[in-house]
C-alpha positions as CSV (number, residue, x, y, z in Angstrom):
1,X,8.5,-42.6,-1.3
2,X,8.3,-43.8,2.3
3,X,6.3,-41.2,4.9
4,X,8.6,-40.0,7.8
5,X,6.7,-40.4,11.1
6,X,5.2,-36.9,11.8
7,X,3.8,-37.5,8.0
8,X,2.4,-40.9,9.1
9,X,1.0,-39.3,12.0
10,X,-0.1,-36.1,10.1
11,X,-2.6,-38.8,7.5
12,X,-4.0,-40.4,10.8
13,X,-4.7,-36.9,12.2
14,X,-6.7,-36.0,8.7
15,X,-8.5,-39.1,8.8
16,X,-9.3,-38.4,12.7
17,X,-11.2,-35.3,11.6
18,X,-13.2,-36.8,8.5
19,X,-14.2,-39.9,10.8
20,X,-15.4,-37.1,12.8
21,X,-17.9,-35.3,10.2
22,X,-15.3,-32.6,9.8
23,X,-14.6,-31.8,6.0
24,X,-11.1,-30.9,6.4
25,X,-10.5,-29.0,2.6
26,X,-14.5,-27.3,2.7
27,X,-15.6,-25.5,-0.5
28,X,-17.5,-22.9,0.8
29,X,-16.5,-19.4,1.2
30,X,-15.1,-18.0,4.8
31,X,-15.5,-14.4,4.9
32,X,-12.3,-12.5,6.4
33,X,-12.8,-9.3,7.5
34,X,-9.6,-7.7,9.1
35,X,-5.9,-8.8,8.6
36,X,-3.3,-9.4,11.6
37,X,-1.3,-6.4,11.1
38,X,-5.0,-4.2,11.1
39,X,-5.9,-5.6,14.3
40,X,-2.0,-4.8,16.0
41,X,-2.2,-1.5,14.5
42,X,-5.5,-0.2,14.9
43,X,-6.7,-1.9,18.0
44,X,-7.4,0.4,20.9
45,X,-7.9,-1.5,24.0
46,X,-10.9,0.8,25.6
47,X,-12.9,1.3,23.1
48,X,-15.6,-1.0,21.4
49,X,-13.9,-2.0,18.0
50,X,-13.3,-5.2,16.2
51,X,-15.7,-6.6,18.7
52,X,-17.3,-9.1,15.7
53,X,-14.4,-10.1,13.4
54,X,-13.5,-13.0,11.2
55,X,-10.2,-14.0,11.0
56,X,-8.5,-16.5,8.8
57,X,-4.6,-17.9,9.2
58,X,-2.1,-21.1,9.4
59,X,-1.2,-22.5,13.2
60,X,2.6,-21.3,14.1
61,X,2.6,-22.0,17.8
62,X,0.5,-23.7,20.0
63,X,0.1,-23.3,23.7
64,X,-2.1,-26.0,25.1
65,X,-3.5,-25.4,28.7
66,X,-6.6,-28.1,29.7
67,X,-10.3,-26.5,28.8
68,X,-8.5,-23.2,27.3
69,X,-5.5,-22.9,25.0
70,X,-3.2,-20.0,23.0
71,X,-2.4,-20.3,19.2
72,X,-0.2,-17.7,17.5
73,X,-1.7,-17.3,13.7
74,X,0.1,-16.1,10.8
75,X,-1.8,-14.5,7.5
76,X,-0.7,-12.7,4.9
77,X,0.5,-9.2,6.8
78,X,1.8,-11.2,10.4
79,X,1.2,-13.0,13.4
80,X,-1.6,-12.2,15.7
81,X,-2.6,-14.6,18.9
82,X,-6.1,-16.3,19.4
83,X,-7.4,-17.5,22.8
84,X,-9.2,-20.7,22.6
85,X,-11.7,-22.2,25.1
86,X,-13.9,-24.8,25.3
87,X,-16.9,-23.9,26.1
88,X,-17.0,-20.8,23.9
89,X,-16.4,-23.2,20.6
90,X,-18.3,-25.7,22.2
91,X,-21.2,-24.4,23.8
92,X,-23.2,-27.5,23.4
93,X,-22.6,-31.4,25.2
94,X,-20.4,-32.4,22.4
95,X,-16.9,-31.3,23.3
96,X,-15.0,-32.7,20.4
97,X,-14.0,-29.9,18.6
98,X,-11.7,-29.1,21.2
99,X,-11.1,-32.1,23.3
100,X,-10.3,-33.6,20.1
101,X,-9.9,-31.7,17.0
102,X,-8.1,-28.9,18.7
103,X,-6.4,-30.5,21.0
104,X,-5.3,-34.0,19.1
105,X,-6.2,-33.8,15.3
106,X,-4.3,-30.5,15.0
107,X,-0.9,-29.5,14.1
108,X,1.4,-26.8,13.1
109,X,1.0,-25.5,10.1
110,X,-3.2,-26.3,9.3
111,X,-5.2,-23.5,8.3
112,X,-8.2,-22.6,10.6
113,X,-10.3,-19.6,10.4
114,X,-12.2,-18.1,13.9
115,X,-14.8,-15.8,14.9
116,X,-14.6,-13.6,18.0
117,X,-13.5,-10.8,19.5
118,X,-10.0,-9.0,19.9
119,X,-9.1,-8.2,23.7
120,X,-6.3,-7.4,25.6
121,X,-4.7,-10.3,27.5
122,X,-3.2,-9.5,31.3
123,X,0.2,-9.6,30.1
124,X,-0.8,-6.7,27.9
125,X,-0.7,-8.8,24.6
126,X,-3.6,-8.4,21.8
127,X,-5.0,-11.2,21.1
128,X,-8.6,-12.6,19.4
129,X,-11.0,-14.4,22.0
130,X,-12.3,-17.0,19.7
131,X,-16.4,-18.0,20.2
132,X,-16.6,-20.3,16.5
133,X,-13.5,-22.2,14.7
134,X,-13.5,-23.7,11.5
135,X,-11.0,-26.1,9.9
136,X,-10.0,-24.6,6.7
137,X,-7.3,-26.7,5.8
138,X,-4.8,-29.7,7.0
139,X,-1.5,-29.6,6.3
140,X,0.2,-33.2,5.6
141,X,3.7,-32.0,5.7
142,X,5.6,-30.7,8.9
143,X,7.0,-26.6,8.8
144,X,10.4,-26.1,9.7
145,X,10.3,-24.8,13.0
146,X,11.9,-21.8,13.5
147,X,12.8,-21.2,17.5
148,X,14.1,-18.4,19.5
149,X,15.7,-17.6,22.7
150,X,17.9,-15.5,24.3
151,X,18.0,-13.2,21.3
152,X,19.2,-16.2,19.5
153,X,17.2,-18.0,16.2
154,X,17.8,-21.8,16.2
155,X,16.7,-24.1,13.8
156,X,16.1,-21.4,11.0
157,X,15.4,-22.7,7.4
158,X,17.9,-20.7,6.1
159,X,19.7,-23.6,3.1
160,X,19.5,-21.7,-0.1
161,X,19.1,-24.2,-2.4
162,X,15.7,-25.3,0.0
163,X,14.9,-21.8,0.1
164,X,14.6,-21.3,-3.1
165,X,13.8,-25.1,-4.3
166,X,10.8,-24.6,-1.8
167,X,10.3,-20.7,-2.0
168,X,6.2,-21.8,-0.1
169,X,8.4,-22.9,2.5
170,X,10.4,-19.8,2.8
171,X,7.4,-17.2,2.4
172,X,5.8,-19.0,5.5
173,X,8.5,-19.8,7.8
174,X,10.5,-16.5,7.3
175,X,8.2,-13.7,6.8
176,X,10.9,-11.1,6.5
177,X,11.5,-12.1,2.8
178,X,8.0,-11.8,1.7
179,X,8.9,-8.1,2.2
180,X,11.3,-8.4,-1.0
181,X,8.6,-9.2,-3.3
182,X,6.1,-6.5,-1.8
183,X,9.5,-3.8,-2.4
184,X,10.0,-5.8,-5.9
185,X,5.8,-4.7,-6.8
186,X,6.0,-1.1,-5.6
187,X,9.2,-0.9,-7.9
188,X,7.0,-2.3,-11.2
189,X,3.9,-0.1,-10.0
190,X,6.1,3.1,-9.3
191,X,7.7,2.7,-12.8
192,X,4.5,1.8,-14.6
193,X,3.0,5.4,-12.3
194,X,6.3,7.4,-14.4
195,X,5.8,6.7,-17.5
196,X,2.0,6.5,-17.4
197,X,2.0,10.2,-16.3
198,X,4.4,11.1,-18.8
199,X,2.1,9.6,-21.4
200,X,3.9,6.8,-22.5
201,X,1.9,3.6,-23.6
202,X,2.4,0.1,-22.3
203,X,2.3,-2.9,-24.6
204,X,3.1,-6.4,-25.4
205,X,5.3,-8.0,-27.9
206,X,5.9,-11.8,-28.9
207,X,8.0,-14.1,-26.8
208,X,8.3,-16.8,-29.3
209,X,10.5,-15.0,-32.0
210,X,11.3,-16.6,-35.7
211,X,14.4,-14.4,-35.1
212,X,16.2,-14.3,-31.8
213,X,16.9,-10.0,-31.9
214,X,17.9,-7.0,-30.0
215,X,20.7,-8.0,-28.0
216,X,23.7,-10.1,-28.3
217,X,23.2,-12.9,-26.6
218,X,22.6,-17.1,-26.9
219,X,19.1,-18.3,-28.0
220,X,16.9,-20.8,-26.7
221,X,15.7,-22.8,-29.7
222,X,12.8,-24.6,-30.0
223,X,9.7,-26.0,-32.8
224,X,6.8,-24.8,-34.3
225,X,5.1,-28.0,-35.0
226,X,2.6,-26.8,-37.4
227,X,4.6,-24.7,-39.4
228,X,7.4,-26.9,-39.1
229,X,10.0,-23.9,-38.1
230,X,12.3,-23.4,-35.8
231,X,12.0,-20.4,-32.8
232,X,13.0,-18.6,-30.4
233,X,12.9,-17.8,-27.0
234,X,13.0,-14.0,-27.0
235,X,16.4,-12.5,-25.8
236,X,15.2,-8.7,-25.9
237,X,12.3,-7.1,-27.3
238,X,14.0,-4.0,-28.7
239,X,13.3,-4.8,-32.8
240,X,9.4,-5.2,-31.9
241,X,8.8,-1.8,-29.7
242,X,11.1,-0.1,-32.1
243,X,8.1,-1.2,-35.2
244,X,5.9,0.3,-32.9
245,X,7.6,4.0,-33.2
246,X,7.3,2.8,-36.8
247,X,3.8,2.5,-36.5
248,X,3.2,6.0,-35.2
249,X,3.3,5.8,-31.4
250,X,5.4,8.2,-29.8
251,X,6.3,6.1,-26.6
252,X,6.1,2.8,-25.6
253,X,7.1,0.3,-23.1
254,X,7.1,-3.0,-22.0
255,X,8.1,-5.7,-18.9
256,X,9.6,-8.1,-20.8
257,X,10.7,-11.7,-19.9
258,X,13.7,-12.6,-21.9
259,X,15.7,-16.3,-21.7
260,X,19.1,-16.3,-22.6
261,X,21.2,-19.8,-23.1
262,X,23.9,-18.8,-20.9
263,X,25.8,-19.3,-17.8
264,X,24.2,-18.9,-14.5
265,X,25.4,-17.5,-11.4
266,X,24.8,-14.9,-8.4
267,X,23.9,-12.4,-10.7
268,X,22.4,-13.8,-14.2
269,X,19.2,-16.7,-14.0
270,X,18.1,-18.3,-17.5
271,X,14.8,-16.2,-17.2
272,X,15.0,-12.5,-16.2
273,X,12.9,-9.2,-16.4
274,X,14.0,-6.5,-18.2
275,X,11.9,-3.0,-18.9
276,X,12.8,-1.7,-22.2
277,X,11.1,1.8,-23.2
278,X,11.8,3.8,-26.6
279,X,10.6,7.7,-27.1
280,X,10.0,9.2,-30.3
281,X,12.2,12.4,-30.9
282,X,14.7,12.3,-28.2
283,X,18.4,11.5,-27.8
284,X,20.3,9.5,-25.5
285,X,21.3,13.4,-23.6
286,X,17.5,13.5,-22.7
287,X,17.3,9.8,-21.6
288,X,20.3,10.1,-19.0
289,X,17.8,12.7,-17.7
290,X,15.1,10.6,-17.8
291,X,16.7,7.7,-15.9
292,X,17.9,9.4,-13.5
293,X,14.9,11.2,-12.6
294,X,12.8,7.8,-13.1
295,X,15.4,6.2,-10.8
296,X,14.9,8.7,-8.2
297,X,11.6,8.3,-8.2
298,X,11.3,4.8,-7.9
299,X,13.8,4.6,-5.1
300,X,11.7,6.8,-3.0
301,X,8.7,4.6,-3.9
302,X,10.3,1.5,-2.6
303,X,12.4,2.1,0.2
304,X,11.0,6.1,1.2
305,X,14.4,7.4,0.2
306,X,16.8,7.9,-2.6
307,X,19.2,6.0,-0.4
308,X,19.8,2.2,-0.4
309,X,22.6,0.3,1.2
310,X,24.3,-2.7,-1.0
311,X,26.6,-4.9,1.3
312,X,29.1,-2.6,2.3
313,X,28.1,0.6,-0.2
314,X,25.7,3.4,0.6
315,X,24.4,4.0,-2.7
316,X,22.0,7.4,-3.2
317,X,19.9,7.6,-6.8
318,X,19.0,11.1,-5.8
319,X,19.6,12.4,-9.3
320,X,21.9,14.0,-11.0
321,X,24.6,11.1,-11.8
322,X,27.8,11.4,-13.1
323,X,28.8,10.6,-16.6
324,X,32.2,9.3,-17.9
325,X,33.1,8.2,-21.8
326,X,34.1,4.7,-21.8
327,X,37.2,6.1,-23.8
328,X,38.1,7.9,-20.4
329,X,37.0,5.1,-18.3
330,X,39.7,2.5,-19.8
331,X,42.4,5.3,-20.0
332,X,41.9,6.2,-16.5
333,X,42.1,2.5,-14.3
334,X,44.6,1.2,-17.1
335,X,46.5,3.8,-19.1
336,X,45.7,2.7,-22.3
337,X,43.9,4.2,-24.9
338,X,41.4,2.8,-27.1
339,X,40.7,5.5,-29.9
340,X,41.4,4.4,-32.9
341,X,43.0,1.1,-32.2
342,X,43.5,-1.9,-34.0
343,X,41.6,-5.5,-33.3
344,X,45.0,-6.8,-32.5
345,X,46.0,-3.9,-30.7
346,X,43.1,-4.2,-28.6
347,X,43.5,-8.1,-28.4
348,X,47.4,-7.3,-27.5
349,X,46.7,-5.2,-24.9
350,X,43.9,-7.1,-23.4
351,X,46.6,-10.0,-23.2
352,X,49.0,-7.8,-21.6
353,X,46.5,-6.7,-18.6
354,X,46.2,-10.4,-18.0
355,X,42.7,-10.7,-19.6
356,X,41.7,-14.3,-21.4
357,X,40.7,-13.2,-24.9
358,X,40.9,-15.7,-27.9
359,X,40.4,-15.1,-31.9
360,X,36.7,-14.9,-32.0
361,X,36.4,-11.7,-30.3
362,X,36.0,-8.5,-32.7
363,X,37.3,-5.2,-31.5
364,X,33.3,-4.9,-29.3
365,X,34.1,-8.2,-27.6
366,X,37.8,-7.3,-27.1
367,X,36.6,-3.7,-25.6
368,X,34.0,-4.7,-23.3
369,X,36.6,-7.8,-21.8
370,X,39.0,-4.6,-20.7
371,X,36.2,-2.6,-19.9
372,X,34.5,-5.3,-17.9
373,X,37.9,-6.4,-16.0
374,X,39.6,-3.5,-15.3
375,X,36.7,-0.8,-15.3
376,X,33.3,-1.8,-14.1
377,X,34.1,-2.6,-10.4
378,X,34.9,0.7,-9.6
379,X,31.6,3.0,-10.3
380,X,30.0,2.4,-7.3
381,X,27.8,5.1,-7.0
382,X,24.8,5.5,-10.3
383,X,27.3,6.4,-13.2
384,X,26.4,6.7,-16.9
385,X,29.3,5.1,-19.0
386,X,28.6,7.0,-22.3
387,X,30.5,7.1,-26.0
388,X,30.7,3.3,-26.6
389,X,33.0,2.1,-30.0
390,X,30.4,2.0,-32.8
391,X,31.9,-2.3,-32.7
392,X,30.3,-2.9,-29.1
393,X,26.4,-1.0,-30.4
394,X,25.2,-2.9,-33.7
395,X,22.2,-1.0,-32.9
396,X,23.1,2.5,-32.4
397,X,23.3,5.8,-34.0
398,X,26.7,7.1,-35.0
399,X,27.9,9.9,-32.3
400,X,27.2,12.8,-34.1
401,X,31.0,14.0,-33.3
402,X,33.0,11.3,-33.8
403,X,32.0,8.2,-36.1
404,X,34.1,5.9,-34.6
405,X,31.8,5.9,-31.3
406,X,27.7,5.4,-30.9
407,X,25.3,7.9,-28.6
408,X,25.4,4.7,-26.0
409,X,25.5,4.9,-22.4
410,X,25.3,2.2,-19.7
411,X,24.3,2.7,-16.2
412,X,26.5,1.2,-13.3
413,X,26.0,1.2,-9.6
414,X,28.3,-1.1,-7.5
415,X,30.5,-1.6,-10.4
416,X,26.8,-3.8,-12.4
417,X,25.5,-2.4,-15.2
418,X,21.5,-1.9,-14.6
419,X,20.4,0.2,-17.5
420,X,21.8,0.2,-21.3
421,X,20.4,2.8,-24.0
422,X,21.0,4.7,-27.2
423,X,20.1,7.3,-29.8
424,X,18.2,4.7,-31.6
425,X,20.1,3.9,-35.2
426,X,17.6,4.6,-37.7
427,X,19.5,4.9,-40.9
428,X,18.4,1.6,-42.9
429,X,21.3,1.4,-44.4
430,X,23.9,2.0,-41.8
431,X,21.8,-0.7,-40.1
432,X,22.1,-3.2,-42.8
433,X,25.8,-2.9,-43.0
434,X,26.2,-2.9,-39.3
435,X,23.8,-6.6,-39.0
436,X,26.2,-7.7,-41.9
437,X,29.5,-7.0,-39.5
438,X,27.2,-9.1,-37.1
439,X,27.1,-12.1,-39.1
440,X,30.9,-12.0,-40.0
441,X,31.8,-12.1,-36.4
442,X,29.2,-15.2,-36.5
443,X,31.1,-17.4,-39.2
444,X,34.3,-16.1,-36.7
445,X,32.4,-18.2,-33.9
446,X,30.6,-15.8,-31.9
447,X,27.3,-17.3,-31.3
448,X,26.3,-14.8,-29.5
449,X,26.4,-12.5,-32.8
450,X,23.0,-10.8,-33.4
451,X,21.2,-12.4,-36.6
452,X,19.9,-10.6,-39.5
453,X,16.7,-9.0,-39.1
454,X,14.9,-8.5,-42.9
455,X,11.4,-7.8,-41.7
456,X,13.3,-4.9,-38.9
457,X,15.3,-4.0,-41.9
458,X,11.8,-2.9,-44.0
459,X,10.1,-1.6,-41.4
460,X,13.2,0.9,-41.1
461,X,12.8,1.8,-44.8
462,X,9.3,2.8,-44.0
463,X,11.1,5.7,-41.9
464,X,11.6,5.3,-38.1
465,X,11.3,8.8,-36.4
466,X,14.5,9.9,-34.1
467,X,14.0,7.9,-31.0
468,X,15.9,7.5,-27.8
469,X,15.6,3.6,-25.8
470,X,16.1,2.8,-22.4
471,X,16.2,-1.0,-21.0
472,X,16.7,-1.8,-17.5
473,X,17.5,-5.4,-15.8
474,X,14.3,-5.0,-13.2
475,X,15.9,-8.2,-11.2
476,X,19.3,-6.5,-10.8
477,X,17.6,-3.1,-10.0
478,X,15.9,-4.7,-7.1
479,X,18.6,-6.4,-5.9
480,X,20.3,-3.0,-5.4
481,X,17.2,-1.6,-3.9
482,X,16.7,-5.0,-1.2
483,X,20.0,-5.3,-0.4
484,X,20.6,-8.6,-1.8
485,X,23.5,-9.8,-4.2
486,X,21.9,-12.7,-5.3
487,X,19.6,-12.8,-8.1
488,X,18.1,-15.4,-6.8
489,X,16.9,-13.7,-3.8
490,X,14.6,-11.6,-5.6
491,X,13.2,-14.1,-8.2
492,X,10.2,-15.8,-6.3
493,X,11.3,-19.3,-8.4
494,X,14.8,-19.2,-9.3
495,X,15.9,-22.0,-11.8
496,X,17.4,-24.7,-10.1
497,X,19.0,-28.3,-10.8
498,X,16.9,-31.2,-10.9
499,X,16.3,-31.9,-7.2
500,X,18.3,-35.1,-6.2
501,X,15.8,-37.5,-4.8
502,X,17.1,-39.6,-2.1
503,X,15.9,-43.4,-1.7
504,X,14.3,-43.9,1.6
505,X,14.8,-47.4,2.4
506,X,12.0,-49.5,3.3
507,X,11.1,-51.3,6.7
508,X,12.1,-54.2,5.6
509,X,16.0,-53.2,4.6
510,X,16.4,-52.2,8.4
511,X,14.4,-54.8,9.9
512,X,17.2,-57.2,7.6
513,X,19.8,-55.6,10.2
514,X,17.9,-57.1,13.1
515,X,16.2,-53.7,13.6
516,X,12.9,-54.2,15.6
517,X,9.9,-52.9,13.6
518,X,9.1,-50.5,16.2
519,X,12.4,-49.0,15.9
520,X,12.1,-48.1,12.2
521,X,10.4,-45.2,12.5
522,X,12.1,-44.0,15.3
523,X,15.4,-44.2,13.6
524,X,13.7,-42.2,10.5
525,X,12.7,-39.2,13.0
526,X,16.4,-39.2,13.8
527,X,17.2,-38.7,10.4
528,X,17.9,-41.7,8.9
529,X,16.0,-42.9,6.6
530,X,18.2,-45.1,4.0
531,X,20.5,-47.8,5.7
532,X,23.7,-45.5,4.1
533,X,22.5,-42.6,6.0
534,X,22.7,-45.0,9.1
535,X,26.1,-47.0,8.6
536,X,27.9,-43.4,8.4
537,X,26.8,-42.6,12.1
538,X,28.4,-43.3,15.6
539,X,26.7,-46.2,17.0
540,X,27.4,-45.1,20.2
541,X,25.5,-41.8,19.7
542,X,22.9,-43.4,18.0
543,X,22.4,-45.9,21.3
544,X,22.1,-42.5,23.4
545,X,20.0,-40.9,21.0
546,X,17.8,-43.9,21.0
547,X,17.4,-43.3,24.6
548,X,16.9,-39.6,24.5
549,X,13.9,-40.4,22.3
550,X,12.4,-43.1,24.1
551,X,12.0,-41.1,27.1
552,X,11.0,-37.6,24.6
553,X,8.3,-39.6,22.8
554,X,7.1,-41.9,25.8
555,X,7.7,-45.0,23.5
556,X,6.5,-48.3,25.1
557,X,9.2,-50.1,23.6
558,X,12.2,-52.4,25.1
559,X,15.4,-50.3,24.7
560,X,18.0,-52.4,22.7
561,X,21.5,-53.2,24.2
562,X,24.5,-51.2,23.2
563,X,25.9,-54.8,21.8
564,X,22.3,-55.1,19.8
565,X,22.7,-51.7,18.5
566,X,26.5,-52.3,17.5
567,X,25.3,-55.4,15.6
568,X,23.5,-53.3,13.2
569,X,26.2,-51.7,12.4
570,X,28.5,-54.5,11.9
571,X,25.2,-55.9,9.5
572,X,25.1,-52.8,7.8
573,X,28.5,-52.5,6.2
């Protein structure tokens, strides 16, 4: 792939400073010892503190002013400014680490570290007076610079699909989301702090599964080429943990990264988090409790409040949250009664509020369509759905008042579902016969029909206590919590689409338009690197754009006619 210019110029700069003695990726350690945001926070201008600091951060801005010079420097917590001059980095005869590294061999975005002192500049700004500089590390690719004036931000990196394609990019050039990440850890430590202190154990289960269980949902598949057998991508961890309260452990929980074979879009990625969590000798009455206290808590933890604004919705998970039967939910936004319908009933009804169903839906599919459509967007503020149809819960006890529902509830908040739990099923039979209705809906077409787990199955005849489980989607939670409705806002590495590599085309393809060599790279600056790029321009715009950078970049080059300039037009097409 053909360099751009500032790339070009970026390698001569790197081999400027190794010419120079100057290792430009050194080995050895440099010792930091205080962070920008402790220096703007802590700094008092009278008294005698950070007087010997080390300081270590990539160039943003440069101010270059003959034998003494500004640079704003980011690290990990901000942006702090360093005076440079040259006789306090050079206190010898030799003058090249600021006449010329500094000054020439430099460039936005290199990693430098200093040594000084922090002062007060007269314009009242904090800044570190720098006595030794160190080159840490070049960088051979140009930042996006961000500018702003007037209030105004121009030139932002702000292209999604860059964003998160280039997510390195994004951290550096627009600090403001690194703060999604640092709210997206307090939410995993404040959660881990909850059930830790209610004595609750965490753990690990397998991702590779020989059976892909716990959740209705499509499989990746892949080989085991040893045992020659095929597996599975985990889609939930529930049948694993649930051996655990098998085993003896009262309370367990995990982070779990589960793949699922389906769609993607603003609110679902291949790869997600969920936290799943199952308590021995509870019910799904004490885990709405439970969440809604853990939820509380771990809003406060993240954002100092129970409060958390989603687009347009104020949304507080100060506990206690309302709870409505799903039964309820349905007859309230359409009318129409569920209890004790048919499968066709239910698929003629669906039909008749307008919802695509077709024949491989069962009466759980068919339930959670209406639900889904016609319910879900309208629980805005944390609201447990409870009482699901025993068809939609293959996994779930029997309500212990009704046997055609489960002990299920579902959490919404601006009409998403972010938690899902039960009364555990626990009855090795009823579980049997309820995997079997599973696998019917499966020759029906379903593939997302749960499979038949026989080794779950046993360790249910070895007697599973009475448990209560709880999983959570931690990337929709913080989504809620950041104010962001994309999911891929709060992934660091969203999946993406093979990136489209364009063909730069080479010196020669232009010069075969009657370009001049000198030209080339000049025409590439402007953003034209492939001859297509350049036959879909105005040639009169490139002419005075031509111009506009002869004079910006100081080129000693002839300027090419407006005729010359149309010709390569007429060449190019």
């Amino acid at each position: 792939m053909a360099l751009s210019a500032q790339e070009q110029q970026r390698r001569q700069n790197l081999q400027g400073i190794i010419d120079l003695g100057i290792n430009p990726y050194p080995a050895e350690e440099f010792e930091v010892n205080v962070t920008a945001a402790d220096i703007t926070e802590n700094y008092e201008k009278d008294k005698l503190n950070y007087k010997n600091i080390s300081f270590a951060g990539r160039i943003m801005s440069r101010r270059i002013m003959g034998s003494a010079s500004f640079v704003e420097l980011q690290d990990s917590t901000g942006r702090i400014q360093a005076y440079v001059k040259r006789d306090d980095i050079c206190a010898g005869e030799d003058k090249a680490l600021y006449n010329t590294v500094f000054k020439k061999l430099l460039d936005i975005g290199d990693i430098i570290g200093i040594q000084g002192h922090v002062f007060t500049t007269q314009t009242g700004e904090i800044s570190i007076h720098v006595q030794e500089l160190k080159v840490l590390t070049k960088a051979l690719r140009p930042l996006p610079i961000v500018k702003e004036a007037d209030g105004k931000v121009y030139d932002a990196f702000t292209d999604p699909e860059q964003r998160y394609r280039m997510r390195y990019v994004d951290l550096i050039v627009n600090a403001q989301n690194k703060e999604i990440f640092v709210k997206r850890t307090k939410l995993y430590s404040a959660m881990r702090r909850f059930f830790d202190d209610a004595g609750y154990m965490e753990v690990e289960t397998p991702v590779l599964q020989s059976i892909p269980g716990g959740a209705a949902a499509r499989p990746f598949v892949t080989h085991h080429n040893a045992l020659d057998i095929p597996l599975y991508l985990r889609i939930a961890n529930e049948l694993y943990l649930k051996r655990l309260i098998v085993g003896g452990f009262d309370g367990v929980y995990e982070f779990s990264k589960n793949f699922r074979n389906e769609g993607m879009d603003r609110t679902h990625n291949p790869e997600f988090t969920a936290m799943e969590i199952y308590v021995a000798y509870k019910d799904y009455n004490w885990m709405m409790d439970f969440t809604e206290k853990l939820l509380e808590h771990c809003a406060i933890a993240v954002n100092g409040t129970t409060e958390a604004t989603f687009g347009e919705h104020k949304v507080d998970f100060k506990a206690p949250y309302a709870r409505v039967t799903m039964t309820d939910a349905i007859k309230n936004f359409t009318g129409f009664d569920i209890s004790g319908k048919s499968e066709q009933e239910l698929r003629e009804a669906a039909l008749g509020m307008g919802i695509a169903v077709n024949e491989t839906m069962g009466k759980g599919k068919l339930i959670d369509e209406i639900f889904g459509e016609k319910c879900e967007g309208n629980f805005i503020q944390p609201t447990f759905i409870t009482d699901y149809p025993i068809e939609m819960s293959p996994l779930t006890k029997k309500h212990r008042n009704n046997p055609e529902l489960t002990e299920r509830f579902e959490l919404m908040v601006c009409g998403k579902e972010i938690a899902n739990a039960y009364s555990e099923l626990n009855d090795p039979i009823d579980q049997r016969a309820r995997f079997e209705d599973q696998m019917s809906l499966s020759e029906k077409g379903d593939d997302e029909a749960m499979f038949i787990d026989q080794d779950f199955l046993r360790a249910l005849e070895y007697g599973m206590p009475p448990t209560s489980g709880l999983g959570i989607g931690m990337d929709r939670l913080i989504m809620f919590l950041t104010n962001n409705p994309s999911i891929q806002e709060v992934l660091f590495f969203p999946q993406m689409r093979p990136e489209k590599v364009s063909k730069v085309s080479t010196e020669e393809e232009f010069a075969a338009l009657g370009i001049p060599a000198g030209w080339v790279p000049v025409l590439q600056k402007m953003g034209f690197e492939t001859i297509e790029s350049l036959k879909e321009a105005n040639p009169n715009k490139v002419f005075n754009d031509l111009g506009g950078m002869r004079k910006k970049l100081k080129l000693d080059l002839s300027m090419p006619s407006k005729e010359e300039v149309t010709a390569w037009f007429a060449a190019a097409q």
